[in-house]
C-alpha positions as CSV (number, residue, x, y, z in Angstrom):
1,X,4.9,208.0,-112.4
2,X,8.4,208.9,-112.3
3,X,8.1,211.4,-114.2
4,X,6.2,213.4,-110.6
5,X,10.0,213.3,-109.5
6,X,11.6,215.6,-112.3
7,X,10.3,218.9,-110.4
8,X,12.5,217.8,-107.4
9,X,16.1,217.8,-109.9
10,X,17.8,220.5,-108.1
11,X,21.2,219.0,-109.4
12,X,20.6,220.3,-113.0
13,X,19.3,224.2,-113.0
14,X,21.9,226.3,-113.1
15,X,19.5,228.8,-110.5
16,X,20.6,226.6,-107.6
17,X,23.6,228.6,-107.2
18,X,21.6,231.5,-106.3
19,X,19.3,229.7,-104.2
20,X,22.5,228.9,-101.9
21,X,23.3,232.1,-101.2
22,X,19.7,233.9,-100.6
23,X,18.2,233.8,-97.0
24,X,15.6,235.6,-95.8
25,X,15.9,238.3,-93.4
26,X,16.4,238.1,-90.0
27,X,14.1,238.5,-87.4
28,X,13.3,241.5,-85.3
29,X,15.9,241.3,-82.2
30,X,16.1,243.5,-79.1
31,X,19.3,245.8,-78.9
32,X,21.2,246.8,-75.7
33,X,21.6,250.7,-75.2
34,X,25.1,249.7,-72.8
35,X,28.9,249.7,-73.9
36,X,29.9,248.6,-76.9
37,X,26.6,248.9,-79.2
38,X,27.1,244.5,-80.5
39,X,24.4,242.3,-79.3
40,X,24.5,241.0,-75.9
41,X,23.5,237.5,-74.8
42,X,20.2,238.9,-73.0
43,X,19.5,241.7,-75.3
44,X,17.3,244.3,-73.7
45,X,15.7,247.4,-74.3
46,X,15.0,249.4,-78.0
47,X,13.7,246.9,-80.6
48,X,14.6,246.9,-83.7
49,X,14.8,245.1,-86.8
50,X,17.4,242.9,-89.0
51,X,20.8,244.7,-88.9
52,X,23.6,242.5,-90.3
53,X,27.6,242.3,-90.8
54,X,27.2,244.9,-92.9
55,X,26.0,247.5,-90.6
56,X,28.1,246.5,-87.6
57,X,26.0,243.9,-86.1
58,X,25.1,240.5,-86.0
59,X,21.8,238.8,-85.5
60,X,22.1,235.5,-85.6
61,X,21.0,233.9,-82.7
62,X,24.3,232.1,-82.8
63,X,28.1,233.4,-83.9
64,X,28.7,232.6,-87.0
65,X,32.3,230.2,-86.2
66,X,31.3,230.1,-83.2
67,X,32.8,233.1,-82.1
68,X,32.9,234.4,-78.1
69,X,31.0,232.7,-76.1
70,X,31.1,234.0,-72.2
71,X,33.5,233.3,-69.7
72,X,36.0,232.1,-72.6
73,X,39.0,233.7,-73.5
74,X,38.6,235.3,-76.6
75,X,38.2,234.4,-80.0
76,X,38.6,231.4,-82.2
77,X,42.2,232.8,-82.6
78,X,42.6,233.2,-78.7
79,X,42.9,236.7,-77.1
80,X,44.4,239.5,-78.6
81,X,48.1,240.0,-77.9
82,X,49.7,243.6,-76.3
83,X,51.9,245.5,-78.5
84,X,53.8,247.9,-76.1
85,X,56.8,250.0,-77.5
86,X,55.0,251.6,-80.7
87,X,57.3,253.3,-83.2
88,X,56.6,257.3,-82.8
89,X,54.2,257.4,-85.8
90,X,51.1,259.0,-85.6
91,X,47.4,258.6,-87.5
92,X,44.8,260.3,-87.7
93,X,40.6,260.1,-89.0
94,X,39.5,263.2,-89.8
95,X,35.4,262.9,-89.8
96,X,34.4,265.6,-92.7
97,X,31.9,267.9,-93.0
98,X,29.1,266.0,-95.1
99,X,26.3,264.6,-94.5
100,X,26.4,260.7,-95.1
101,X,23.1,259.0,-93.7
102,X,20.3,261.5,-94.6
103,X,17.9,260.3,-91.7
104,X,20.5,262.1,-89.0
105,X,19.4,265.8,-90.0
106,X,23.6,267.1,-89.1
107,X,26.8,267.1,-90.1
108,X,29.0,265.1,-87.3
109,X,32.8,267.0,-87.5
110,X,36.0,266.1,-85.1
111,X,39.5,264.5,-85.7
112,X,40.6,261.3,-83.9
113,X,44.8,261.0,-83.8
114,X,46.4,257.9,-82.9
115,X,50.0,257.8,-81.9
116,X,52.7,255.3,-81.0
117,X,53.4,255.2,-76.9
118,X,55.4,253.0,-75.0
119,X,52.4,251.3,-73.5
120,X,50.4,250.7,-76.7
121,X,48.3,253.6,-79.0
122,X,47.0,257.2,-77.1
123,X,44.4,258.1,-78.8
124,X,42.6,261.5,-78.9
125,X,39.1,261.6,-79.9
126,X,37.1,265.0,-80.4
127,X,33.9,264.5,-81.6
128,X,31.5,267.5,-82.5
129,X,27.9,268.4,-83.6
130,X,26.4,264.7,-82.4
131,X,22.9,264.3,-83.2
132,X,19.9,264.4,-81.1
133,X,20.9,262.0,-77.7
134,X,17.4,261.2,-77.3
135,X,16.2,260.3,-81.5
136,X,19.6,258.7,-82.0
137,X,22.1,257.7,-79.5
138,X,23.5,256.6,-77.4
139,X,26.4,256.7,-80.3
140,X,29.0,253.9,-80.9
141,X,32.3,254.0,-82.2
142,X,34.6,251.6,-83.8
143,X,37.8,251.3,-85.7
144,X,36.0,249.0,-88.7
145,X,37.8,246.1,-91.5
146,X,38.1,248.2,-94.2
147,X,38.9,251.7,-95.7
148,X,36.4,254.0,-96.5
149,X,36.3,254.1,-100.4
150,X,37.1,257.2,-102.8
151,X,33.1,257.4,-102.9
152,X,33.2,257.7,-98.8
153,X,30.6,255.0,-98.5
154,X,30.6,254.0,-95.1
155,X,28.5,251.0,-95.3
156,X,31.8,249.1,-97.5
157,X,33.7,249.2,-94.1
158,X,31.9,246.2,-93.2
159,X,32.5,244.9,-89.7
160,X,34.6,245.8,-86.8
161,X,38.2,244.9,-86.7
162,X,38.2,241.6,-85.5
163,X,41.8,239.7,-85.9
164,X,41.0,236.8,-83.4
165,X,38.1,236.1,-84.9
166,X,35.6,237.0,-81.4
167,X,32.5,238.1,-83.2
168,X,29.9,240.4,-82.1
169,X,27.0,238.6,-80.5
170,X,28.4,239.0,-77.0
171,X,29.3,242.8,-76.0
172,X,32.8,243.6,-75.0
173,X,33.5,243.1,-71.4
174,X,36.2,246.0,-71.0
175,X,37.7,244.6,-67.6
176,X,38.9,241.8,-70.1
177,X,40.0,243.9,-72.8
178,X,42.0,241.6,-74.3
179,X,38.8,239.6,-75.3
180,X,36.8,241.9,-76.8
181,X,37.0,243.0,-80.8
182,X,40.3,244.5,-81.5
183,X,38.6,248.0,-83.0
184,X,35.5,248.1,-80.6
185,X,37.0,251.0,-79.0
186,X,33.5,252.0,-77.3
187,X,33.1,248.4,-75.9
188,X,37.1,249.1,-74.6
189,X,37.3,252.6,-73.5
190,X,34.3,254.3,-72.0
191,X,31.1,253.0,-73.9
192,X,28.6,254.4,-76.4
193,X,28.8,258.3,-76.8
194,X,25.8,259.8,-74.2
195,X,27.1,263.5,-73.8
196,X,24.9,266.1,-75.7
197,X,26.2,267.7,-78.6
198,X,30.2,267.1,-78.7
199,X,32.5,264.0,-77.1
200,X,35.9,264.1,-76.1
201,X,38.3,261.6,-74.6
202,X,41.6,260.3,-74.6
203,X,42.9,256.9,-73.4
204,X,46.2,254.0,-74.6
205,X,45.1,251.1,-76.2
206,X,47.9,248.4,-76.0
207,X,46.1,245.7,-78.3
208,X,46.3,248.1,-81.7
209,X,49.4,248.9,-83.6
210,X,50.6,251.9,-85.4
211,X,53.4,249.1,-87.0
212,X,53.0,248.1,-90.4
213,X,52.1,244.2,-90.4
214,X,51.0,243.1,-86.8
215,X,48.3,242.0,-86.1
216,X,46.3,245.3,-84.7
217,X,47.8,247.6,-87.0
218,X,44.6,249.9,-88.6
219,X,46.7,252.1,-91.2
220,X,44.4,253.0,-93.6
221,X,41.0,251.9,-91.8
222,X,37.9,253.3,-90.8
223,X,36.9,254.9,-87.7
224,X,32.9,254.6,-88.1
225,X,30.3,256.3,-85.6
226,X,27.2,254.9,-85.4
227,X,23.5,255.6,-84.4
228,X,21.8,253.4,-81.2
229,X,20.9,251.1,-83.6
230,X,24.1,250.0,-85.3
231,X,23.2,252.4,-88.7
232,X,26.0,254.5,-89.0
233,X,26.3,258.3,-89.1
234,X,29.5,259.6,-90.5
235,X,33.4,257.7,-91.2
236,X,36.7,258.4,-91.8
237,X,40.0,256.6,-92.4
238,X,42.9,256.9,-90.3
239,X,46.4,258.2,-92.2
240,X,49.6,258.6,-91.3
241,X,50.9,262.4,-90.7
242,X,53.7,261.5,-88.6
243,X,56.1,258.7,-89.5
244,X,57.5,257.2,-92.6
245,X,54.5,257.7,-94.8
246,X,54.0,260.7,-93.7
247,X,54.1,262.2,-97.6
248,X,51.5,260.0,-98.7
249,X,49.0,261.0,-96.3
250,X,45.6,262.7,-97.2
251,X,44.9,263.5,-93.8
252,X,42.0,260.7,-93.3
253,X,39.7,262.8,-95.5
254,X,36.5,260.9,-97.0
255,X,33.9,262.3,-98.1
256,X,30.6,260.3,-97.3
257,X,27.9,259.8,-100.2
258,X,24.2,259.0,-99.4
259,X,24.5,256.3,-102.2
260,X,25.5,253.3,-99.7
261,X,22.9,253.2,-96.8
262,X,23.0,250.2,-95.2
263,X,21.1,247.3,-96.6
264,X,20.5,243.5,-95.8
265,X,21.8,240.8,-98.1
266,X,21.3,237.5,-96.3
267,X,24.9,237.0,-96.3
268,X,25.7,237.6,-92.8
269,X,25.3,234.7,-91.2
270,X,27.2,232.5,-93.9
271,X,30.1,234.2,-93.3
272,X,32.9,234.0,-90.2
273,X,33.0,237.6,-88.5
274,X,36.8,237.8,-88.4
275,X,38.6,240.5,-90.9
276,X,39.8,237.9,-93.3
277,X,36.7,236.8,-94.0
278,X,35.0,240.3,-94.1
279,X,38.1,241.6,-96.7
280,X,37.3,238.8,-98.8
281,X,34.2,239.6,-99.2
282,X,35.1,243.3,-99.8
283,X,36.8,242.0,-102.9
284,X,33.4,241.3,-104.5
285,X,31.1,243.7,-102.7
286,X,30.1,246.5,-105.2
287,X,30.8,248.6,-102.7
288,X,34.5,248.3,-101.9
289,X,35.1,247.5,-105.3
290,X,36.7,251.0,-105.9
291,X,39.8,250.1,-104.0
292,X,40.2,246.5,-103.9
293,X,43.0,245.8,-106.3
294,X,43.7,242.9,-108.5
295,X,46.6,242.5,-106.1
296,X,44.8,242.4,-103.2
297,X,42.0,239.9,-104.1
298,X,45.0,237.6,-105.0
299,X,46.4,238.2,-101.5
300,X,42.6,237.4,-99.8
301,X,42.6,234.2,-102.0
302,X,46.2,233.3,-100.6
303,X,44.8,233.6,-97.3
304,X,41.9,231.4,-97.7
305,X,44.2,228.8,-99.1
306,X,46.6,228.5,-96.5
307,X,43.2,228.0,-94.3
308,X,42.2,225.1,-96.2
309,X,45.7,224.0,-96.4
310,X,45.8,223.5,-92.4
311,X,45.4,220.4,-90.6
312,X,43.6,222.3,-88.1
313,X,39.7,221.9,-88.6
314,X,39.4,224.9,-87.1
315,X,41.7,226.8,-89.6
316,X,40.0,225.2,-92.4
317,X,36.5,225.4,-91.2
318,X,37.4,229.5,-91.7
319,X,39.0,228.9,-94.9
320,X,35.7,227.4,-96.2
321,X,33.9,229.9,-94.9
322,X,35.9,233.0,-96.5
323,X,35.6,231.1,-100.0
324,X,31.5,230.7,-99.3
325,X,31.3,234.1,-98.2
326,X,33.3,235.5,-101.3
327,X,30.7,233.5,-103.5
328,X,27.5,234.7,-101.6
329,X,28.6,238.2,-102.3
330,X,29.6,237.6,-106.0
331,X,25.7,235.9,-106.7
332,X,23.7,239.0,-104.7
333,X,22.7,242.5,-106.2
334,X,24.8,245.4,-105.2
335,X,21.6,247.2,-105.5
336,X,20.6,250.2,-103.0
337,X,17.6,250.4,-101.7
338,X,15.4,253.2,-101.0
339,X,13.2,255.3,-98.2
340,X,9.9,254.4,-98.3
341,X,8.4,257.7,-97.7
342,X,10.6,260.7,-98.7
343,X,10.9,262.5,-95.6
344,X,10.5,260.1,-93.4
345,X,12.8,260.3,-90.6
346,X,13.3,256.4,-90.4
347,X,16.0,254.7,-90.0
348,X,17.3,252.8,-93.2
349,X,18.0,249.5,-90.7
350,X,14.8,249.9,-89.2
351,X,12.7,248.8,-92.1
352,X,10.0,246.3,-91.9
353,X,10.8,242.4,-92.1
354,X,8.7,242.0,-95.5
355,X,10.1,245.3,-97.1
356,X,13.5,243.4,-96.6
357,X,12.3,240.3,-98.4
358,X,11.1,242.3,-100.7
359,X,13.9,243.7,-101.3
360,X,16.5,241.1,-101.7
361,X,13.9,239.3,-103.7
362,X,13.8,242.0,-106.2
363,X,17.8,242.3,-106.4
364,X,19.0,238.6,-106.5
365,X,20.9,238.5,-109.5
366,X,20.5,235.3,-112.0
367,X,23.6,233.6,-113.1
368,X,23.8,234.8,-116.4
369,X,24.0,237.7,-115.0
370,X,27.2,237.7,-113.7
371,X,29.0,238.4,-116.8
372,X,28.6,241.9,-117.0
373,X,29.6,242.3,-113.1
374,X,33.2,243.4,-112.8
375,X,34.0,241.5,-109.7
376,X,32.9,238.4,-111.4
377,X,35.1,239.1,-114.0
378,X,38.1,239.5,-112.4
379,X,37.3,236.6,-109.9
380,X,36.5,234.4,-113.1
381,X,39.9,235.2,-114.8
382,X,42.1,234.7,-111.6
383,X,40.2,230.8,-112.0
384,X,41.9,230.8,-115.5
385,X,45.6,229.7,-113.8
386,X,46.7,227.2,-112.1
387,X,47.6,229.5,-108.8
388,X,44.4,230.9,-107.9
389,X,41.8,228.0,-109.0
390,X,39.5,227.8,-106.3
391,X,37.9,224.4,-107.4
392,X,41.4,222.8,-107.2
393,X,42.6,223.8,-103.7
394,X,39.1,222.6,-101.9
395,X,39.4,219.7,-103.6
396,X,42.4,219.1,-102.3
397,X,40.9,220.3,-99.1
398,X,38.2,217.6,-99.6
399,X,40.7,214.5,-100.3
400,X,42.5,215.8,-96.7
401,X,39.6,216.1,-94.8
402,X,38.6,211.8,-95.8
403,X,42.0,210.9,-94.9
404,X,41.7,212.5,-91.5
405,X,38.4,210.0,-91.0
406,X,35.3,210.8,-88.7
407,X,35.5,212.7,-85.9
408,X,32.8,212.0,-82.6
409,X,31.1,215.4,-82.8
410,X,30.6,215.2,-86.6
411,X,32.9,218.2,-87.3
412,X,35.1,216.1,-90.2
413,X,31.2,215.6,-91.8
414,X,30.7,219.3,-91.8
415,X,33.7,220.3,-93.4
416,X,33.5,217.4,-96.1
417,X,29.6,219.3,-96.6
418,X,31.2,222.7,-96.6
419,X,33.7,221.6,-98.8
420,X,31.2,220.0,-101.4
421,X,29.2,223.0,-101.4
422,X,32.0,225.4,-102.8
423,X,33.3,223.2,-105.1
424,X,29.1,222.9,-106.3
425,X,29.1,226.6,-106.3
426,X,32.5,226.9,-107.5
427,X,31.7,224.9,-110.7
428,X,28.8,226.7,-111.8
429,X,30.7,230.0,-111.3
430,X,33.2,228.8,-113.3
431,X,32.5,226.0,-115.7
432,X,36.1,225.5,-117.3
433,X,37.3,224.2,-113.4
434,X,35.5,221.4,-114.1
435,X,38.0,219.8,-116.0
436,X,40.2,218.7,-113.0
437,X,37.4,215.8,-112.9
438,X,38.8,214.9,-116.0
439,X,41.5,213.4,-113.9
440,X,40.8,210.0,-112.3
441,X,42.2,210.9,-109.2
442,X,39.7,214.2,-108.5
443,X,36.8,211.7,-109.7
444,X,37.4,208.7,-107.7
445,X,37.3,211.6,-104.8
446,X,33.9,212.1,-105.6
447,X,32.9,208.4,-105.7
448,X,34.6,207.6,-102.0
449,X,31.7,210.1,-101.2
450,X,28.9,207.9,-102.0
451,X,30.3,204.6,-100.3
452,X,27.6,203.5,-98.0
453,X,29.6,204.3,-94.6
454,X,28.8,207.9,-95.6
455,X,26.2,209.3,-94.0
456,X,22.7,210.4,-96.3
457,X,24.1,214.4,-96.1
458,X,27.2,213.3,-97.6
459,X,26.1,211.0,-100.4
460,X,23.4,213.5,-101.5
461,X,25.9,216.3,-101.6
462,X,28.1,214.8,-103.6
463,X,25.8,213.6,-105.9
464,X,25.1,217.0,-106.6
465,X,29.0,218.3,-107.0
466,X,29.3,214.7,-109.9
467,X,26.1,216.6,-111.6
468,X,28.2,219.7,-111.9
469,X,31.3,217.8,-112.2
470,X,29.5,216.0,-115.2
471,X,27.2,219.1,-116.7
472,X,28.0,219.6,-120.5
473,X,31.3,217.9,-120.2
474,X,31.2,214.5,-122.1
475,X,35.0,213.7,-121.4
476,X,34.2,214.0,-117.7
477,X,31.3,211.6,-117.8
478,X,33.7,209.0,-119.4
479,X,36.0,209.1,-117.0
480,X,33.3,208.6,-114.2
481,X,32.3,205.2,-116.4
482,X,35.9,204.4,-116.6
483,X,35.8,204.7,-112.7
484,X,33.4,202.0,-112.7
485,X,31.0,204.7,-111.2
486,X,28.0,203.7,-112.2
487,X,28.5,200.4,-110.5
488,X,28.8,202.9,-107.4
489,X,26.1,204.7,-108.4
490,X,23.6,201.6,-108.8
491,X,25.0,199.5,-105.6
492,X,24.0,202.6,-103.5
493,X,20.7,202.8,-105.0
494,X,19.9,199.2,-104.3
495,X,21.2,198.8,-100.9
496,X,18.5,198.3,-97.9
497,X,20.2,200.5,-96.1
498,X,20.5,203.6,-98.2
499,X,18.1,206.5,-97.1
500,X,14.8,207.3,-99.4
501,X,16.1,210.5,-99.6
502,X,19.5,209.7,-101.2
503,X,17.5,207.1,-103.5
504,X,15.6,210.1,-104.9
505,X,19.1,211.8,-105.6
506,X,20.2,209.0,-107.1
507,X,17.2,208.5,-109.8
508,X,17.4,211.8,-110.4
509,X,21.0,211.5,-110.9
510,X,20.1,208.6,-113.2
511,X,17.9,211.0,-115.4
512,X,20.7,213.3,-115.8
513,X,22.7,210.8,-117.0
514,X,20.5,209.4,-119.6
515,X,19.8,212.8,-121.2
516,X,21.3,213.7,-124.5
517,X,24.9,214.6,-124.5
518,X,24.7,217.3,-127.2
519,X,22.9,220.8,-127.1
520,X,19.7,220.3,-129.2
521,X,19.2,223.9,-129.2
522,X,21.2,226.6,-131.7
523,X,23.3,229.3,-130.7
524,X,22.4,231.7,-128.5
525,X,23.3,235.5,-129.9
526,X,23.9,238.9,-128.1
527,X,26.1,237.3,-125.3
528,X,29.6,238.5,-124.4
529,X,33.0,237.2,-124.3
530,X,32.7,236.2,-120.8
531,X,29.5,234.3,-120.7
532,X,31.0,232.8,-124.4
533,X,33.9,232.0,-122.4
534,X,31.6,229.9,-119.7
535,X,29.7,228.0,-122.6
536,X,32.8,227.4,-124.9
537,X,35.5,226.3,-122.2
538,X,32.7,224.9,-119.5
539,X,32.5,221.7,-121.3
540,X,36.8,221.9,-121.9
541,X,36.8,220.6,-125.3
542,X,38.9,221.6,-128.4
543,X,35.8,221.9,-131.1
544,X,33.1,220.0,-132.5
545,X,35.2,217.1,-133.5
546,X,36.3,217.2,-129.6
547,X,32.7,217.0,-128.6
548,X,32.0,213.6,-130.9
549,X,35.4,211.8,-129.8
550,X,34.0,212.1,-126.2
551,X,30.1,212.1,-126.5
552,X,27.9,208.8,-126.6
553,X,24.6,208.5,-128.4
554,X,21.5,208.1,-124.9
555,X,21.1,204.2,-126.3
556,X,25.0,203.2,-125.7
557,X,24.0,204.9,-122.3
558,X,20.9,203.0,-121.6
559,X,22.5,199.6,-122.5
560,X,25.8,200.5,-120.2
561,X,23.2,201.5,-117.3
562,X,21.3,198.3,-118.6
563,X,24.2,196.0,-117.1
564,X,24.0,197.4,-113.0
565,X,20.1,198.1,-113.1
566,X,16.9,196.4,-114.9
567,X,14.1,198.3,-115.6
568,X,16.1,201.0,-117.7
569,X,14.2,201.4,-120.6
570,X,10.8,202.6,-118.5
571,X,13.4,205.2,-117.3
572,X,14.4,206.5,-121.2
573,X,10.9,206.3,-122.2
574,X,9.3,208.2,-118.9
575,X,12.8,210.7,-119.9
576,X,11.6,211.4,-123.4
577,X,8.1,211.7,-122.9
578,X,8.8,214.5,-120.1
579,X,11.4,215.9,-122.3
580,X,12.2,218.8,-119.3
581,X,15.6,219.9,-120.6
582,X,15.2,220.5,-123.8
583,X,17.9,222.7,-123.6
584,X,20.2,221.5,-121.4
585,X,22.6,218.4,-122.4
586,X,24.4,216.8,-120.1
């Protein structure tokens, strides 16, 4: 009976937003103990398992935008470019005495200054008190994305600083400097730390800046040192104590918490590795959100949108991937987890492959719960205007990308998918956007999507964007009528050609259309002004009488589907015997 197909609706429950951003952890992969401490294309000696963006390495068997591949020349930005002649400031980390990863039984001390030279940055690095070599090193050290917050958690650095975009799958080759991560200063100047107890060097690196708005500048970033296996020991941001902000500095003092031990979030591999992408995410981590600024997420937003602005697909491929990323992060827990076994002298990235599933199972958040998350809040007020709507931008995004036409490697197709996704997400995030499909020209958008020169990916995506387009939000669904879009809808589903697949999308489609368009249920109590906000304004009418003007009783429904389709009434009746959304109107 049709009624075996209801299970497979995943247009309607509102859980499939978390369901997009969960993975499962990654498997165990082999780390190289040489140079820069990032996976290496053969990866060799100490196993260990899942380490992600988060901790300073990447697992994925393949980079994330791509990334570097060998022999090429760089990152998806190119190489990164000299900057000889630095002003005379100088910066410095200063790595304090406290204990931040309570598996490495010592306090790691030293100063690392940075100043401006003719032929790029010296840097001084005096390291002292390193661990045990043989328990924990060799010891990598990076300049990472982001600062160290006021709570000195070194995991909210994130990743390296990457500003072409290389990624870390491929170590640093440091007779091409140029091509390696702009902040991998191990891969770049010597290596992992081997030497016993204390490390000192000093060397000119010409790719990073001391100038305030090019491209290697690291004012205000972390300098992180980490284990052999990525986990990291102690950090530190870099201030100015010679220059024209000298009288702001705080001399690079953080002091590191035990509170933020690395964790897995299954994140990592839907996100680009360059520092863009990584701040963006920052702006919605729990972690960072100390000293992200209202400001600031505006100014990652801004970024994204000139991305997805570009008529480079490689541009807006990143784009797409800095607005998924920001909404993975906004759906997962900010949850810590915990030793297993207190005293244990186990690293926190080297636990088991089920204890991680375990553990991102137990802290996936449920959409409702995103009201009382702070970062959700701001992100869902910025959507409020006109300026920062996210929904609005990838739609436009979405409308360029079909006027641009198919491409012989299918890259077009996997933007267009990309695209559809956010906007799904987007939606359920943030119910008042979907008014924009209000307007006939974002709706007929939608419907280009399930012409029959589509391919099956396409159509079946988009069907699930109209759902959320369409979910409590009566005006919208007469505008798609309006749009002659169930003619579309019905054409598709009787064409030969169309895939069995898509045909299932599109009866299930059909049952979310026939379902009641007002809430049988009565109000819900105890919720808060947010998640009022998402109910009230998600379906952008004006009050009850708004509602009626726009709603139609499931019989007009039936006899309008009645006039593209015959057998409509074995559809209503199979609907109302199942009743499976009692709740839910459509």
């Amino acid at each position: 009976m049709l009624s075996q197909l209801l299970p497979l609706l995943s247009l309607l429950p509102l859980a499939i937003a978390q369901s997009q951003v969960q993975e499962l952890a990654p498997p165990p992969v082999l780390l190289s103990t040489a140079k820069s401490g990032v996976i290496p294309a053969l990866p060799t000696a100490t196993p260990f398992t899942g380490v992600d963006t988060l901790q300073g390495a990447i697992i994925s068997p393949l980079p994330p935008a791509p990334g570097y591949l060998p022999n090429a020349t760089g990152g998806l930005e190119g190489t990164a470019t000299a900057s000889p002649d630095q002003p005379s400031s100088t910066y410095r980390a200063v790595l304090p005495d406290v204990q931040y990863n309570p598996y490495v039984n010592t306090n790691v001390t030293g100063t690392i200054d940075a100043a401006g030279d003719p032929q790029g940055v010296r840097f001084t690095v005096n390291i002292t008190n390193l661990p045990d070599q043989a328990q924990f090193g060799p010891f990598a050290w990076h300049i990472h994305a982001l600062p160290v917050p006021d709570d000195g958690n070194c995991t909210a650095t994130l990743g390296h600083l990457d500003p072409t975009n290389r990624g870390e799958l491929y170590m640093c080759d440091a007779s091409a400097p140029e091509t390696c991560q702009v902040g991998d200063l191990a891969g770049k100047h010597g290596g992992k730390i081997t030497s016993e107890g204390s490390f000192e060097t000093q060397f000119v690196d010409p790719y990073l800046s001391v100038e305030q708005g090019s491209e290697g500048y690291f004012g205000g970033l972390a300098f992180v040192l980490h284990t052999g296996n990525t986990t990291r020991i102690t950090c530190a941001n870099f201030e100015v104590v010679q220059g024209e902000n000298a009288t702001n500095s705080t001399g690079g003092v953080a002091s590191p918490t035990q509170s933020g031990m690395p964790e897995f979030t299954g994140a990592a591999r839907k996100v680009t590795s360059g520092t863009v992408a990584l701040a963006l995410i920052a702006a919605t981590n729990p972690a960072t959100r100390i000293f992200v600024t209202l400001s600031a997420m505006e100014a990652l937003l801004s970024l994204a949108f000139d991305n997805i602005a570009s008529k480079d697909t490689q541009k807006i491929r990143k784009g797409l991937r800095q607005i998924e990323g920001m909404l993975a992060q906004i759906c997962l827990s900010g949850a810590k987890s915990k030793p297993s076994t207190p005293g244990h002298h186990r690293n926190a990235s080297a636990i088991t492959l089920s204890e991680q599933q375990q553990q991102q199972q137990a802290t996936a958040k449920k959409l409702g719960q995103l009201s009382d998350d702070l970062a959700f809040r701001e992100f869902f007020r910025l959507q409020e205007g006109f300026e920062w709507n996210v929904v609005t931008r990838v739609a436009d995004c979405l409308d360029r990308l079909l006027g641009m036409g198919s491409s012989k490697d299918g890259q077009n197709d996997i933007l267009i998918l990309s695209s559809l996704s956010n906007i799904q997400g987007l939606l359920l995030l943030h119910p008042p956007s979907r008014i924009i499909f209000g307007r006939e020209v974002y709706m007929n958008l939608l419907l280009d999507l399930l012409d029959p020169y589509n391919c099956p990916a396409i159509q079946s995506q988009a069907l699930l964007v109209l759902v959320s387009a369409l979910l409590a939000t009566p005006q919208n669904t007469r505008i798609f009528e309006h749009m002659d879009g169930l003619l579309t809808v019905t054409s598709l589903f009787k064409d030969e050609e169309t895939t069995q697949g898509v045909k299932v999308k599109l009866l299930e489609f059909l049952y979310f259309y026939l379902m009641p368009e007002m809430p049988v249920s009565g109000p819900q109590r105890g919720r808060d002004k947010v998640r009022s906000a998402m109910d009230r304004r998600g379906s952008t009418d004006d009050g009850s009488n708004g509602v009626r003007k726009h709603t139609r009783s499931q019989a007009e429904k039936q006899h309008m589907l009645g006039k593209y389709l015959n057998n409509v009434d074995a559809l209503v009746e199979d609907l109302q015997e199942s009743a499976p959304f009692t709740n839910v109107a459509c």
